[in-house]
N, C-alpha and C positions, 0 to 999 in steps of 0.2 A: 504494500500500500504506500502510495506517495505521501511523506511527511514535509507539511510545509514549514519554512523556517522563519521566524521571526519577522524577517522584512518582509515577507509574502502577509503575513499578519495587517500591517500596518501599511503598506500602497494601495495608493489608489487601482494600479494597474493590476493585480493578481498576479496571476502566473498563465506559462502557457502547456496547455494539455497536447498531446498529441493527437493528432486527427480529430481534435476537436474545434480549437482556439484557446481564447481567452477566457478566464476564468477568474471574474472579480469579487468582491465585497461590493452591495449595492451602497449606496450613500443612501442616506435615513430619507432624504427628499421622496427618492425612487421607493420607498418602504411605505411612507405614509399614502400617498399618492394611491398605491394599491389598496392601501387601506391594514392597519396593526396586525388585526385577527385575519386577517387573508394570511398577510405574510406569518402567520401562526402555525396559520394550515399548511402551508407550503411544509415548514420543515416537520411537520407530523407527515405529513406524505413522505417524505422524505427519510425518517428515520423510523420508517413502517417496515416489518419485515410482510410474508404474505400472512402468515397464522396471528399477529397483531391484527392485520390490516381485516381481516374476516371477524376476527373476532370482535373488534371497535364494529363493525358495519353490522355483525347480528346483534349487540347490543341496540343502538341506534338504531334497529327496523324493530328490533323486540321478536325477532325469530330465532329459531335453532342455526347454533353456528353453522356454516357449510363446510370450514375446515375437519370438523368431524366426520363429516361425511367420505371426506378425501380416501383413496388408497395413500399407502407412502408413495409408492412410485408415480402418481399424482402430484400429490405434494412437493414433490424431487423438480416435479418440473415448471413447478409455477416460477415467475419473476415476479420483481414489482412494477418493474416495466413495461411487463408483458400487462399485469393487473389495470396498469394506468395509462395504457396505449390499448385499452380496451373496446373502446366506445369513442363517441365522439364530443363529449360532456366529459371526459373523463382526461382525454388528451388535450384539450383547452388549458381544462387545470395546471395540467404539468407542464405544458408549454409555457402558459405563462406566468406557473413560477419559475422554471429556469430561465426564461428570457430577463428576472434579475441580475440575473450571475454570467450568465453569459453573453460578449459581445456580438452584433450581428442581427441579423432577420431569422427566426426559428420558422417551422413549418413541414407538417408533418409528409413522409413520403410510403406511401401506402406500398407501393411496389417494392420497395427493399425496407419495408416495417420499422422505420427509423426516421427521425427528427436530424433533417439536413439543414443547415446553417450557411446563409449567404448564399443561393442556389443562383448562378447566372443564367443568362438566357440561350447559352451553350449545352446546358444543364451540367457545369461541373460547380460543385459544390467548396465552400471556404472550409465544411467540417461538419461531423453527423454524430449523434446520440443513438445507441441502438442497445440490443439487449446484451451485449457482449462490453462493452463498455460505460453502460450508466451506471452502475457501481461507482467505478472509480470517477465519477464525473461528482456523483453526490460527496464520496467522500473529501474530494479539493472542497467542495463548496464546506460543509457543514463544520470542516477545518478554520476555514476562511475567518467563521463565524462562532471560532474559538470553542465549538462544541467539542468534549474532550473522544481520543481516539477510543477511549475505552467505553465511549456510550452507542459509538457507531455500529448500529449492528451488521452481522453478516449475514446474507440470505445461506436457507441450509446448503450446505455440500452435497454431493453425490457421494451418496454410499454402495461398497464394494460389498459387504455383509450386514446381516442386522445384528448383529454385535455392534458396529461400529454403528449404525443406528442411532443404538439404545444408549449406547456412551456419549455418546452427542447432545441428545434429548435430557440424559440427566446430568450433562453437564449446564444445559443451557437453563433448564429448570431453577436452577440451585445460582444462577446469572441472575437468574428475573425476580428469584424472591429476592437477591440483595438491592437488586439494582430500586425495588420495590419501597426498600426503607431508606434511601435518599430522600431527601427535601428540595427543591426549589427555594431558593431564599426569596421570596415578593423584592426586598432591597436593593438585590441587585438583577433587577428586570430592565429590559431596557427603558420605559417611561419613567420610572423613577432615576433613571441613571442621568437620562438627559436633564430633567430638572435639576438636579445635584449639580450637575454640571453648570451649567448655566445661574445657577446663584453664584457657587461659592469659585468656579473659575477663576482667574482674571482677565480672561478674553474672548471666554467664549459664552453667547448668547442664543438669543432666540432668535437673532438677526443671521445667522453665520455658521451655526451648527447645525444646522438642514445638508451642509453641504460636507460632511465628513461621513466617511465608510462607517461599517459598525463596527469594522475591525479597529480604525480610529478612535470612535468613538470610546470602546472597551480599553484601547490601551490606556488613552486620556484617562480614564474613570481611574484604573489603574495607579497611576503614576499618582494621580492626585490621593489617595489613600495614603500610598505610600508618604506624599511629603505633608500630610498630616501627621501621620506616623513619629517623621522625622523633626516634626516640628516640636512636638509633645518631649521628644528627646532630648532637644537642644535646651526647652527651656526648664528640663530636670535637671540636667548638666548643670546650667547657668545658677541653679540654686543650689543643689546638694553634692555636686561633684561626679566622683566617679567616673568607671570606664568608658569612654566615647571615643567613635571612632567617626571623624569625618570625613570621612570619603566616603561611608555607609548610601550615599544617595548618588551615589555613580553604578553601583549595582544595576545588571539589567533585571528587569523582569521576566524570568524565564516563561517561553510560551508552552512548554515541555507539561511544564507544573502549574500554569496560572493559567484558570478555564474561570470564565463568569458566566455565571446562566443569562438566559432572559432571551 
């Protein structure tokens, strides 16, 4: 899996995927515009595996799940791709949530079951999304977006035995009850982050910060904890002494370790 580094965090420009294009962080403009909870849905689509994705959809119709229905070797063969290139209600969606992240004109190509990017009137295309490669398409994005690698799911493998199966299944079991007793902090969601921002800054507003990535954004939010942090330090120093090291705020932020929800 492609691990983005730092700088890829915080440009404007992203990074470039192969046989794809460009792969950016949208600026908060582009985010509102769509509308909050759109872009909500987009990365719940996004970090759907297929037995999530069924299961969220028989809740919400209030029928019996249909992944239970499934054989495995059913199941082996679903994508989420494939799930959301299904219909034509369904491929909207996804096209235009990934038309945030990716540069270009999207638009879906029936004949080779894939989302070709930039298509001339030659018909050769700048780059294409299909079921072989949107994996890794989602996972640059969700990175982008400082979502940690360990929440990314992976759709299941092909299995060779059902041994290997069944060890899969309770490994992933024993994933989802942990993953289960995490929290979301509300604090650091993005709406509360921009206001934070925009008070206690000192330059950035409600005039100005429309126009920063979210990867910017986060980092900002970041940095500024930290030199709160460090401020509280300086003026314990200043009064009771002790060990202080000043250079403590030339520290980077490692991207590795520092994930904010929202």
């Amino acid at each position: 899996m492609i691990r983005l580094s730092y700088i890829d965090h915080i440009s404007p420009y992203g990074v470039m995927l192969r046989g794809v294009g460009r792969i950016h962080s949208p600026v908060l403009s582009d985010i509102l515009k769509t509308g909050y909870y759109q872009y909500q849905r987009i990365l719940t689509l996004f970090l759907y595996t297929p037995e999530k994705y069924f299961t969220d959809l028989s809740a919400e119709m209030h029928m019996e799940n249909p992944w239970n229905q499934l054989t495995n070797e059913q199941k082996n063969s679903l994508t989420m791709f494939g799930i959301l290139t299904a219909n034509e209600d369904a491929r909207f969606e996804l096209i235009s949530g990934l038309a945030l992240f990716i540069c270009g004109n999207l638009e879906w190509d029936a004949s080779h079951a894939a989302i070709v990017i930039d298509r001339q009137d030659d018909g050769s295309v700048g780059g294409f999304i299909d079921v072989k490669n949107y994996q890794s398409v989602v996972k640059v994005i969700l990175q982008l977006l400082d979502i940690s690698v360990d929440d990314i799911p992976e759709e299941a493998p092909k299995f060779k035995t059902e041994k290997d199966r069944l060890f899969y299944e309770k490994f992933q079991a024993k994933k989802k009850k942990f993953a289960q007793t995490k929290k979301t902090d509300p604090n650091f969601e993005l709406p509360n982050m921009i206001s934070l921002l925009c008070t206690f800054h000192p330059s950035l507003n409600y005039s100005n910060i429309f126009s920063l990535t979210i990867g910017q954004i986060r980092d900002t939010f970041s940095q500024l904890l930290k030199a709160k942090q460090l401020s509280i330090a300086d003026m314990n120093y200043s009064v009771w002494g002790g060990k202080y090291d000043p250079s403590k705020w030339v520290e980077r932020i490692d991207k590795e370790t520092e994930n904010i929800g929202g």
